[in-house]
N, CA, C and O atoms as a CHARMM CRD file, in Angstrom:
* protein
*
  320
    1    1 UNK  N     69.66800 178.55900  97.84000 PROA 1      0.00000
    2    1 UNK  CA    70.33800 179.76600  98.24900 PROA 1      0.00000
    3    1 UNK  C     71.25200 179.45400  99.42800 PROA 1      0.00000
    4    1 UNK  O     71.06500 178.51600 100.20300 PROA 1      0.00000
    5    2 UNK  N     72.43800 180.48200  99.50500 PROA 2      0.00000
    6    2 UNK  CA    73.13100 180.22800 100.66600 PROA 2      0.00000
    7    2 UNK  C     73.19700 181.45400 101.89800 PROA 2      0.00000
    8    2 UNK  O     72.62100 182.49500 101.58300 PROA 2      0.00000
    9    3 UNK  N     73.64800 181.43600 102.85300 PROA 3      0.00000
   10    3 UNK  CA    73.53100 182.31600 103.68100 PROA 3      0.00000
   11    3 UNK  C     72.67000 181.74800 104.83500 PROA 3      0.00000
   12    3 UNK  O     71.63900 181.07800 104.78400 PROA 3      0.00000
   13    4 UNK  N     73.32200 182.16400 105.79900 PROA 4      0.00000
   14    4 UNK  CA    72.65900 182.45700 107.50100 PROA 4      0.00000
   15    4 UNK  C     71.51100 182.78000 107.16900 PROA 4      0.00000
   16    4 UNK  O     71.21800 183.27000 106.07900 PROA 4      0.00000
   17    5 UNK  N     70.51900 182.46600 108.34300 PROA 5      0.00000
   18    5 UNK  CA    68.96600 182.67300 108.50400 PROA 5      0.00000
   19    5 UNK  C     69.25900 183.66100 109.32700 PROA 5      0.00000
   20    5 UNK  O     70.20000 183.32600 110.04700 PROA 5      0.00000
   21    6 UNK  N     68.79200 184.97100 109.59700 PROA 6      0.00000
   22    6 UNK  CA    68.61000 185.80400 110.77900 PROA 6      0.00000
   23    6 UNK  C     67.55600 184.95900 111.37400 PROA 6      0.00000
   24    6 UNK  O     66.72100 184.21500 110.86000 PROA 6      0.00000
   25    7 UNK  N     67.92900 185.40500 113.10000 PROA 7      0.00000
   26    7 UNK  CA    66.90400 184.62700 114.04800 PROA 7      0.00000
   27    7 UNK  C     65.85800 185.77400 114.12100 PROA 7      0.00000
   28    7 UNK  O     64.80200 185.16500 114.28600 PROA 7      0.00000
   29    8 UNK  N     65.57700 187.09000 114.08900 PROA 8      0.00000
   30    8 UNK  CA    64.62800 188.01300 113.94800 PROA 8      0.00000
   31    8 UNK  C     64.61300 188.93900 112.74200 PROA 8      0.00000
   32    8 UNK  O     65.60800 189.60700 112.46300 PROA 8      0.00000
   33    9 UNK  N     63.76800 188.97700 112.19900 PROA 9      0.00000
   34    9 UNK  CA    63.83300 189.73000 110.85900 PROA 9      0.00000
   35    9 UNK  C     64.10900 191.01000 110.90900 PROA 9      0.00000
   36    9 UNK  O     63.88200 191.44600 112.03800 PROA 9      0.00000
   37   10 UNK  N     64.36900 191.53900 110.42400 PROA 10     0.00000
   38   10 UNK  CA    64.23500 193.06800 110.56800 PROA 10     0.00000
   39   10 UNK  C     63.33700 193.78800 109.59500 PROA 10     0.00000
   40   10 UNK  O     63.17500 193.64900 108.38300 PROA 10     0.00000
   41   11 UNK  N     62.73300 194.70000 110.59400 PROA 11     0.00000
   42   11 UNK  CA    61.56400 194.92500 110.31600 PROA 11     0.00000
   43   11 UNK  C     61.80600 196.80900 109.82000 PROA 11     0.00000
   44   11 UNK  O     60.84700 197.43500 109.36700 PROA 11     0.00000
   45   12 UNK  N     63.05400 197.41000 109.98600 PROA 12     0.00000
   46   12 UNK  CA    63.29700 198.81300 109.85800 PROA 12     0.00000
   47   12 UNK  C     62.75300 198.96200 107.55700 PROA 12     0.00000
   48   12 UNK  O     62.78000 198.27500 106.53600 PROA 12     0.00000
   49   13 UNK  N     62.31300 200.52300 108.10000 PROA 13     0.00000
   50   13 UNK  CA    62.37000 200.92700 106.44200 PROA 13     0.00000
   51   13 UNK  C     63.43000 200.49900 105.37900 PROA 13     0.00000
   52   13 UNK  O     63.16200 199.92400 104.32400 PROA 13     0.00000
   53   14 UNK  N     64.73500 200.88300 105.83000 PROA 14     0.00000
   54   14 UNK  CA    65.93500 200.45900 105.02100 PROA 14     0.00000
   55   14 UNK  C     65.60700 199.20000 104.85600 PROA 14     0.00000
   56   14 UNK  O     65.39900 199.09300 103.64700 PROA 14     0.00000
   57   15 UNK  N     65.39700 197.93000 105.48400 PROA 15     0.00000
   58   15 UNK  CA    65.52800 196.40100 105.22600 PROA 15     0.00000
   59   15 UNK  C     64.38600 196.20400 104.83600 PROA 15     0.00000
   60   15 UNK  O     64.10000 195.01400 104.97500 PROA 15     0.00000
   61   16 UNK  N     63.26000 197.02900 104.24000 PROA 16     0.00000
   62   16 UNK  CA    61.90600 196.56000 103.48000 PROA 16     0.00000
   63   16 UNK  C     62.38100 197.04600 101.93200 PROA 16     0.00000
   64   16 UNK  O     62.45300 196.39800 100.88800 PROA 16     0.00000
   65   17 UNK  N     62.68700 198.52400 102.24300 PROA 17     0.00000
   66   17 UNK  CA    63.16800 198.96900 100.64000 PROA 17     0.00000
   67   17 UNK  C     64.30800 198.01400  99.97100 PROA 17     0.00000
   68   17 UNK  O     64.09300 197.66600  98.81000 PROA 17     0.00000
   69   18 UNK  N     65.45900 197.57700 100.58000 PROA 18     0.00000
   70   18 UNK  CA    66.22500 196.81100  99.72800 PROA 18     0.00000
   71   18 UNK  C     65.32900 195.56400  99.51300 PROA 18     0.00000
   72   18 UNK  O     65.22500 195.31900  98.31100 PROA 18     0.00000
   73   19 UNK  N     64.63100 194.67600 100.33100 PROA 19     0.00000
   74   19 UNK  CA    63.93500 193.81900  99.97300 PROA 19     0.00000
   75   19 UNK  C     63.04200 194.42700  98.73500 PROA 19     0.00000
   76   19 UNK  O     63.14900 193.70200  97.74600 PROA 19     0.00000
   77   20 UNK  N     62.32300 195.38400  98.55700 PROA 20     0.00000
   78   20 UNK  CA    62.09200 195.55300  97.42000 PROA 20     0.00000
   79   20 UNK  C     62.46300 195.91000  96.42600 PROA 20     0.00000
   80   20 UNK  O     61.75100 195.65500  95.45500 PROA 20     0.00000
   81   21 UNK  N     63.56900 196.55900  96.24100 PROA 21     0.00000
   82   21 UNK  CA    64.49300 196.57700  95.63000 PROA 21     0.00000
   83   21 UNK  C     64.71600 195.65200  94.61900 PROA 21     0.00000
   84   21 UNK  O     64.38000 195.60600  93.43600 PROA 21     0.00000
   85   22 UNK  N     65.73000 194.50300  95.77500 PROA 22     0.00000
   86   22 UNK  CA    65.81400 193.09900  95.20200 PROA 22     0.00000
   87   22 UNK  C     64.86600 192.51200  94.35700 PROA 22     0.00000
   88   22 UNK  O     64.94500 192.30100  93.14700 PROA 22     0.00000
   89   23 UNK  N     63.91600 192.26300  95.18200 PROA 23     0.00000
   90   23 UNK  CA    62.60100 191.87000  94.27300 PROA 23     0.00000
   91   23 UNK  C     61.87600 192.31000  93.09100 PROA 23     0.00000
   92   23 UNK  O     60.90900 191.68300  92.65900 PROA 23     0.00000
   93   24 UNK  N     62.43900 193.65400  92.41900 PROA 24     0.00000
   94   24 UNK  CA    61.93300 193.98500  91.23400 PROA 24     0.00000
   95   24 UNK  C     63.42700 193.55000  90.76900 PROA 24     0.00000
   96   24 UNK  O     63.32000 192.48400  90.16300 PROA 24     0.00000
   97   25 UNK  N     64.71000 193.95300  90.82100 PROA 25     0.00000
   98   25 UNK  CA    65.55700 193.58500  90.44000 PROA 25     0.00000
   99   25 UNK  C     65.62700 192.43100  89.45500 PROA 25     0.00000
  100   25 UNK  O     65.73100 192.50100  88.23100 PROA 25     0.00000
  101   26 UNK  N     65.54000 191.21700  90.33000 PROA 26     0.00000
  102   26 UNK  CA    65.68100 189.78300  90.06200 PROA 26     0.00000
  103   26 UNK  C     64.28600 189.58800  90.14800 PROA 26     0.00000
  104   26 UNK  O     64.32800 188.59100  90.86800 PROA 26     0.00000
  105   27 UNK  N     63.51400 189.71100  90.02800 PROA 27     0.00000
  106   27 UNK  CA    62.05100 188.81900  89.41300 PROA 27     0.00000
  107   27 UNK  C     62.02300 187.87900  88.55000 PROA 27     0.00000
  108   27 UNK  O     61.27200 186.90500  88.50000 PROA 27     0.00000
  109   28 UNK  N     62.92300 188.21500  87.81600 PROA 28     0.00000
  110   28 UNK  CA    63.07700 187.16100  86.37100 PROA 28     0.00000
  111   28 UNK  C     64.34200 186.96100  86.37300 PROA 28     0.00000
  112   28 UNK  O     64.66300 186.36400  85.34500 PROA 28     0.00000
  113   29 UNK  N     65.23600 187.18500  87.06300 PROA 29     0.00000
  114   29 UNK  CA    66.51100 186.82000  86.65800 PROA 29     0.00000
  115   29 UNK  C     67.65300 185.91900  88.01300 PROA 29     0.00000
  116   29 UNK  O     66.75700 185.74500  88.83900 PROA 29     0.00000
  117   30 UNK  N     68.17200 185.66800  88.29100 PROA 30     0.00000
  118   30 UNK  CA    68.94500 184.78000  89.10500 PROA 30     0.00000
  119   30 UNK  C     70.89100 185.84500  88.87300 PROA 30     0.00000
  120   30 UNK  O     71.37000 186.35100  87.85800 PROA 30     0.00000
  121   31 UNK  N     71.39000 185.77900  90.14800 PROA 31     0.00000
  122   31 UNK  CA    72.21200 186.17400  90.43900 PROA 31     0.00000
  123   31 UNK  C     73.35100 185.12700  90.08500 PROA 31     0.00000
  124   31 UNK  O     73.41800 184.16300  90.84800 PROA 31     0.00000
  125   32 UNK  N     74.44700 185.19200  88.81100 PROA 32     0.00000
  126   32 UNK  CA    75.40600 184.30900  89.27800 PROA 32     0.00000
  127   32 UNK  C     76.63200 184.64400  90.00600 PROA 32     0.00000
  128   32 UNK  O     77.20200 185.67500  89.64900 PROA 32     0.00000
  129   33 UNK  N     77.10400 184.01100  90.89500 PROA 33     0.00000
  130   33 UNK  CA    78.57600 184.32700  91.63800 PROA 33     0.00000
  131   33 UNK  C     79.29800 183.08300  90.59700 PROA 33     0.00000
  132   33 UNK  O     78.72100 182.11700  90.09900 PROA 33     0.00000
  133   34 UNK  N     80.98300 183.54100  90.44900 PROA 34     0.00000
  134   34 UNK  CA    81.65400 182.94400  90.18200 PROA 34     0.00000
  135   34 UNK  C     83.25800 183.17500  90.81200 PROA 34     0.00000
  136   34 UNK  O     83.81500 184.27200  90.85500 PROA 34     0.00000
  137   35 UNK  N     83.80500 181.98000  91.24700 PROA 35     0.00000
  138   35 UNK  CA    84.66400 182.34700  92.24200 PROA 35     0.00000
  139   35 UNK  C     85.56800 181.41100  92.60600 PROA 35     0.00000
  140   35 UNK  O     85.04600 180.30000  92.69300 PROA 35     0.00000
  141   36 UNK  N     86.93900 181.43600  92.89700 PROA 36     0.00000
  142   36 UNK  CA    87.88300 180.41200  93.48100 PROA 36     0.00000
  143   36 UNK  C     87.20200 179.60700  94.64300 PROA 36     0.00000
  144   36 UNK  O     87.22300 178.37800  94.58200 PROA 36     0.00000
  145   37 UNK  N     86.69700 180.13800  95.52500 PROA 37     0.00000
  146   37 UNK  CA    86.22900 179.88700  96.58400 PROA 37     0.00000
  147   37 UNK  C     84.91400 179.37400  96.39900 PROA 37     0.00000
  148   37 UNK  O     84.23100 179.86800  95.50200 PROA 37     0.00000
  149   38 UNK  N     84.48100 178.51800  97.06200 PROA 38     0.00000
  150   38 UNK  CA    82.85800 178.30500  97.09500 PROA 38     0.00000
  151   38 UNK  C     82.25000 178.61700  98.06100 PROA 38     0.00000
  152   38 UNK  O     82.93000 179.30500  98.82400 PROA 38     0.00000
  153   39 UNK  N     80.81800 178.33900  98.54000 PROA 39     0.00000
  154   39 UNK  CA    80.34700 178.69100  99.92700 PROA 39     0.00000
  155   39 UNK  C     80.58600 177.63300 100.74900 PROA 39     0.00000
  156   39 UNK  O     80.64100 177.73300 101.97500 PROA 39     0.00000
  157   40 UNK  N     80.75200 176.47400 100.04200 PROA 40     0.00000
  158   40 UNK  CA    80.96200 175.44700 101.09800 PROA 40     0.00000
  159   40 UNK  C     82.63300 174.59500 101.10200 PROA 40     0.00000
  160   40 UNK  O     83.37100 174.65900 100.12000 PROA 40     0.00000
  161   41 UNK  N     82.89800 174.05400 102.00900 PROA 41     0.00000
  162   41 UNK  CA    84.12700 173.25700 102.15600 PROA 41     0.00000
  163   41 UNK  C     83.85700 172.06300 102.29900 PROA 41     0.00000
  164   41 UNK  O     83.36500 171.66500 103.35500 PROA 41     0.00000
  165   42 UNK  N     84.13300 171.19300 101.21300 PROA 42     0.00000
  166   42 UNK  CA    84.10300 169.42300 101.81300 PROA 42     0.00000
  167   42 UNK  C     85.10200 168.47100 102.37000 PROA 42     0.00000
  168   42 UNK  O     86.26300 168.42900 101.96300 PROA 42     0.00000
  169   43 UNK  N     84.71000 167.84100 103.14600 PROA 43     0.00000
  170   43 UNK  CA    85.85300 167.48400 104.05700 PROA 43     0.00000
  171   43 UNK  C     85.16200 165.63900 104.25900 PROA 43     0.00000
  172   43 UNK  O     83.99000 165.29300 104.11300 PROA 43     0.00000
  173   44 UNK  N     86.28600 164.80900 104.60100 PROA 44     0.00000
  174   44 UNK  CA    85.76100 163.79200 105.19800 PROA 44     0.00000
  175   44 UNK  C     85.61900 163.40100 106.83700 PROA 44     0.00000
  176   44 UNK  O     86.46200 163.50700 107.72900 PROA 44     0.00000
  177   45 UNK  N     84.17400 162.88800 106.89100 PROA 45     0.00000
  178   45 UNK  CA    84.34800 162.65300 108.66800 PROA 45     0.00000
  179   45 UNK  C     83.88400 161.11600 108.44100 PROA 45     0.00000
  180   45 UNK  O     83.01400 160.65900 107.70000 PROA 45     0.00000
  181   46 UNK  N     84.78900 160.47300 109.35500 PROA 46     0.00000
  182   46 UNK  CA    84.86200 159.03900 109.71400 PROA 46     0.00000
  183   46 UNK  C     84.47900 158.69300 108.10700 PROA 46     0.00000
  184   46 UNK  O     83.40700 158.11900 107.91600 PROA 46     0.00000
  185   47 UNK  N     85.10800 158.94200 107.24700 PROA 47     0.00000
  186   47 UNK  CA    85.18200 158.16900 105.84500 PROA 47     0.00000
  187   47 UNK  C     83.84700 158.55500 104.89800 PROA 47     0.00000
  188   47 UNK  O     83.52600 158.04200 103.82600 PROA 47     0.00000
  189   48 UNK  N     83.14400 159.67700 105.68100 PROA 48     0.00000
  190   48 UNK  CA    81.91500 159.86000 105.19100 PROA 48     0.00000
  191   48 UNK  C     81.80700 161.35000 104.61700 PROA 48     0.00000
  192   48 UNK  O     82.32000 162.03800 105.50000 PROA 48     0.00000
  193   49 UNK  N     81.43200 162.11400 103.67500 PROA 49     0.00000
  194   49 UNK  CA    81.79600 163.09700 103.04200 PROA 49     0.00000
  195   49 UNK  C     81.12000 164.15600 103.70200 PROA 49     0.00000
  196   49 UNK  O     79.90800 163.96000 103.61300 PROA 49     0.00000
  197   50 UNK  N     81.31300 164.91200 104.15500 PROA 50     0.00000
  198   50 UNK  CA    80.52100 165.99000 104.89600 PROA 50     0.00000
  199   50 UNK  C     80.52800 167.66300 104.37900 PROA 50     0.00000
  200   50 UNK  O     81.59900 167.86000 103.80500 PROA 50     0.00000
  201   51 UNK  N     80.03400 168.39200 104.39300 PROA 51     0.00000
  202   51 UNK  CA    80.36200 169.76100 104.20600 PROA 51     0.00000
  203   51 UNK  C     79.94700 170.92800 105.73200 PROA 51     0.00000
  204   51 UNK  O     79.19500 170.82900 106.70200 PROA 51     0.00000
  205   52 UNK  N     81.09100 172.15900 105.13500 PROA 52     0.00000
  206   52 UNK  CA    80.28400 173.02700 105.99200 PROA 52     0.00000
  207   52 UNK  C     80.70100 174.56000 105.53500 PROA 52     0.00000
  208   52 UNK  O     81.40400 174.57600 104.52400 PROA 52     0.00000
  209   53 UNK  N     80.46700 175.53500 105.96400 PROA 53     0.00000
  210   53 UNK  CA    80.77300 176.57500 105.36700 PROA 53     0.00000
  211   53 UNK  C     82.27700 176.85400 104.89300 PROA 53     0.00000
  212   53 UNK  O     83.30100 176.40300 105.40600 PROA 53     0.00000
  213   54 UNK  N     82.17700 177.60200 103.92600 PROA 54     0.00000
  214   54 UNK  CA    83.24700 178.28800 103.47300 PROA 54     0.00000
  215   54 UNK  C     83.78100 178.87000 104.94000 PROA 54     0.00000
  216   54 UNK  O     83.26500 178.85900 106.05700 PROA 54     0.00000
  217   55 UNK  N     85.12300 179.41500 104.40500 PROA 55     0.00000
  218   55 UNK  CA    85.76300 180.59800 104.94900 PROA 55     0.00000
  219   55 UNK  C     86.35200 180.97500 104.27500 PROA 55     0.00000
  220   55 UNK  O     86.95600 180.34400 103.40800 PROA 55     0.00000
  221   56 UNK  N     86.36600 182.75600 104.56300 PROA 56     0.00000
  222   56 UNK  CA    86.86800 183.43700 103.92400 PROA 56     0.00000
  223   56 UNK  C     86.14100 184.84900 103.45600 PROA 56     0.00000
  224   56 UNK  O     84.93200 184.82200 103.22500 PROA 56     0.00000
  225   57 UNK  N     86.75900 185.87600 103.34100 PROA 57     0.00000
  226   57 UNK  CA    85.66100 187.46000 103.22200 PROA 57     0.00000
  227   57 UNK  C     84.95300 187.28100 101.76100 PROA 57     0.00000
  228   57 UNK  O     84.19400 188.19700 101.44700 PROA 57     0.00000
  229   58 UNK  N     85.05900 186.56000 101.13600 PROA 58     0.00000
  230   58 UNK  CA    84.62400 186.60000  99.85900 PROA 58     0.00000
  231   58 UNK  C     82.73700 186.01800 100.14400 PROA 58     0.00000
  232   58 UNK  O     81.60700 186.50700 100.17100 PROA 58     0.00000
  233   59 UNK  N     83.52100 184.51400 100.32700 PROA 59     0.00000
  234   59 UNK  CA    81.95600 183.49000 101.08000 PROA 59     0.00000
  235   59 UNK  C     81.14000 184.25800 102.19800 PROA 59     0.00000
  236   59 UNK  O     79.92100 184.25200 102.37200 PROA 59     0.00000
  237   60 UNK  N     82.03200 184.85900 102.84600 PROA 60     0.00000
  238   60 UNK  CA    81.13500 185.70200 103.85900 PROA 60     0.00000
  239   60 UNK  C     80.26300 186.79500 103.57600 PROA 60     0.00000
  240   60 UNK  O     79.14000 186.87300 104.07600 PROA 60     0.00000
  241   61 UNK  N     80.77600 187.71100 102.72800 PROA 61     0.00000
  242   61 UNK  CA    79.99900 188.66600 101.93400 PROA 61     0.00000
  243   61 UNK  C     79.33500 188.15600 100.88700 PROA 61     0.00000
  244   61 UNK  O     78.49200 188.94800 100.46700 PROA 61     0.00000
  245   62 UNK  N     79.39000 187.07300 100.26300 PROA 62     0.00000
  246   62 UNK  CA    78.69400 186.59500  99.02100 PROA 62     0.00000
  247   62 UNK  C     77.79400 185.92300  99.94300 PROA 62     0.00000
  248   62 UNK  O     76.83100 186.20800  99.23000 PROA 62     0.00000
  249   63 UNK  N     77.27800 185.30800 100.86200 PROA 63     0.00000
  250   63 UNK  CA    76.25600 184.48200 101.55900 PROA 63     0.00000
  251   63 UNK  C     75.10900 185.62300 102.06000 PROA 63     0.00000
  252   63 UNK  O     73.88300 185.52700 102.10800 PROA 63     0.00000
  253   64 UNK  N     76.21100 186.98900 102.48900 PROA 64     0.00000
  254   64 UNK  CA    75.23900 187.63900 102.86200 PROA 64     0.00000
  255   64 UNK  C     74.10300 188.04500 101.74300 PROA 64     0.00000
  256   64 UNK  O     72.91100 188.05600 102.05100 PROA 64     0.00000
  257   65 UNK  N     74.51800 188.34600 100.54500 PROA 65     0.00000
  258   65 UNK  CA    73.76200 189.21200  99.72800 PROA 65     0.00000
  259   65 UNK  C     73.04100 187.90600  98.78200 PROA 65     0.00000
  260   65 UNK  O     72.39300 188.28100  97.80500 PROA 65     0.00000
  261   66 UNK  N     73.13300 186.32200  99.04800 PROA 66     0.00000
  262   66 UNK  CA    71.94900 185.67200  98.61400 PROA 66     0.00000
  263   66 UNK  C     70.73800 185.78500 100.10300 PROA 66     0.00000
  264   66 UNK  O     69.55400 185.65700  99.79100 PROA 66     0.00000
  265   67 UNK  N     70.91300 185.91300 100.95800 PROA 67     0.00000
  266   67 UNK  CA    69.50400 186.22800 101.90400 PROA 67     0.00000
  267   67 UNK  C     68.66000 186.91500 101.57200 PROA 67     0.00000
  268   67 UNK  O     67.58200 186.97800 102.16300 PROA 67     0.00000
  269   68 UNK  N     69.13400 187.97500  99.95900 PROA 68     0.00000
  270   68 UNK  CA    68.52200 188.33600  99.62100 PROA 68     0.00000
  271   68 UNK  C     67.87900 188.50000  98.38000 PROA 68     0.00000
  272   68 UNK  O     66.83500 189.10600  98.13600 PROA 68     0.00000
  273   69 UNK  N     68.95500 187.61800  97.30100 PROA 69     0.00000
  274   69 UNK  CA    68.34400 187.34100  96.06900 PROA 69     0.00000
  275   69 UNK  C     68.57100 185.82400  95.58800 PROA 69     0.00000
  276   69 UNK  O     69.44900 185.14000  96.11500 PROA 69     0.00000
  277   70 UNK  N     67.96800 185.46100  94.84200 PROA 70     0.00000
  278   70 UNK  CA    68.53200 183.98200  94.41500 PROA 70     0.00000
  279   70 UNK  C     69.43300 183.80200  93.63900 PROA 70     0.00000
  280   70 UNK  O     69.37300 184.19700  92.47500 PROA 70     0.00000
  281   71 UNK  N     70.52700 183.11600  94.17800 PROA 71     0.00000
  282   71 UNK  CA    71.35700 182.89800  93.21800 PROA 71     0.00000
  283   71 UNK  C     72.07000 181.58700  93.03500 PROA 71     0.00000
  284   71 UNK  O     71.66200 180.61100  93.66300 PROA 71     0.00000
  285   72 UNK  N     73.32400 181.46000  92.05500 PROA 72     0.00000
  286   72 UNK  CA    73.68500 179.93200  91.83800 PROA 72     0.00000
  287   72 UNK  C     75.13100 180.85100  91.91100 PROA 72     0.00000
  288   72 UNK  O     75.39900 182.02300  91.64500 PROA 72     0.00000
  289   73 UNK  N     76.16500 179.31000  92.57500 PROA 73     0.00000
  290   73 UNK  CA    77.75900 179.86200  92.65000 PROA 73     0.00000
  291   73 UNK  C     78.10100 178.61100  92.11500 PROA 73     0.00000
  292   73 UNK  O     77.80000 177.44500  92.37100 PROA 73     0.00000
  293   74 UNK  N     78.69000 179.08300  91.44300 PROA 74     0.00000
  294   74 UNK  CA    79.60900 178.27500  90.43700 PROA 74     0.00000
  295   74 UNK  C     81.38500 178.57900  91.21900 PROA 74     0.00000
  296   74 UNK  O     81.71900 179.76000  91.31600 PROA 74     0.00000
  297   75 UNK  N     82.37400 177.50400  91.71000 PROA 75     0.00000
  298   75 UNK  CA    83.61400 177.91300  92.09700 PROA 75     0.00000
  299   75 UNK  C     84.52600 177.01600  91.72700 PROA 75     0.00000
  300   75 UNK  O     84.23300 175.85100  91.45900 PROA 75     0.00000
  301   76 UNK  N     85.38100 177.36100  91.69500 PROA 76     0.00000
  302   76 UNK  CA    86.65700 175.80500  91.42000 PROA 76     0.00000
  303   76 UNK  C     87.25900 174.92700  92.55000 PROA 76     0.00000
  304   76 UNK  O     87.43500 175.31700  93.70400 PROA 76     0.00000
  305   77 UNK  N     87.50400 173.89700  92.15000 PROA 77     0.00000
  306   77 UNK  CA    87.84400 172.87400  93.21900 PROA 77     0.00000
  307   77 UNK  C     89.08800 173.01400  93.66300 PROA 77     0.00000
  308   77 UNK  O     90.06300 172.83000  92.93500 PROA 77     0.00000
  309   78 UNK  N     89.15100 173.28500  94.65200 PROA 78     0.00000
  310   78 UNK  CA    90.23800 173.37200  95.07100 PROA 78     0.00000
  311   78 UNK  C     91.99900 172.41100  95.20900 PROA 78     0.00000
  312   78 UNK  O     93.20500 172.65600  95.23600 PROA 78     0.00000
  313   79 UNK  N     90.84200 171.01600  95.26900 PROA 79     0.00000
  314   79 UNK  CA    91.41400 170.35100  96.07700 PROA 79     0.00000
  315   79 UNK  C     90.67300 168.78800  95.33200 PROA 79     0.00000
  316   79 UNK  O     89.61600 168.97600  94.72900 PROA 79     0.00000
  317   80 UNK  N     91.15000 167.48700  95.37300 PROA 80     0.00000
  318   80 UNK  CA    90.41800 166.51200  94.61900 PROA 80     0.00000
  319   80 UNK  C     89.10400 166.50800  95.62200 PROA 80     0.00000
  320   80 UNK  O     88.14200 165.78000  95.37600 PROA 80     0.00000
């Protein structure tokens, strides 16, 4: 999965019900994203292949909403 870790959970009614929510939702099923963009950007450092987040409102809102279900992103390459 992708997405930020919150450093404190939240513990309010609203953020238990969508957690359950989610969880009957997708029990059996997996979320796919498909998209120009991916969540991540690869880049080279000192000749060595590295990644790190996307940018962009798409990756940003799509990272948020795997924190809460599982999913797989499929995106196109941008770039070789």
């Amino acid at each position: 999965m992708f997405g930020r870790k919150r450093a404190m959970p939240d513990t309010s009614p609203h953020h238990q019900r969508l957690l359950e929510l989610c969880g009957e939702l997708f029990r059996d099923r997996r979320l796919l994203i498909a998209s120009n963009r991916g969540p991540l950007e690869f880049y080279y450092d000192n000749g060595r292949l590295a990644a790190r987040r996307g940018s962009g409102g798409v990756v940003t809102a799509l990272a948020a909403v795997t924190e809460y279900v599982p999913a797989f992103w499929v995106a196109a390459a941008l770039s070789d």
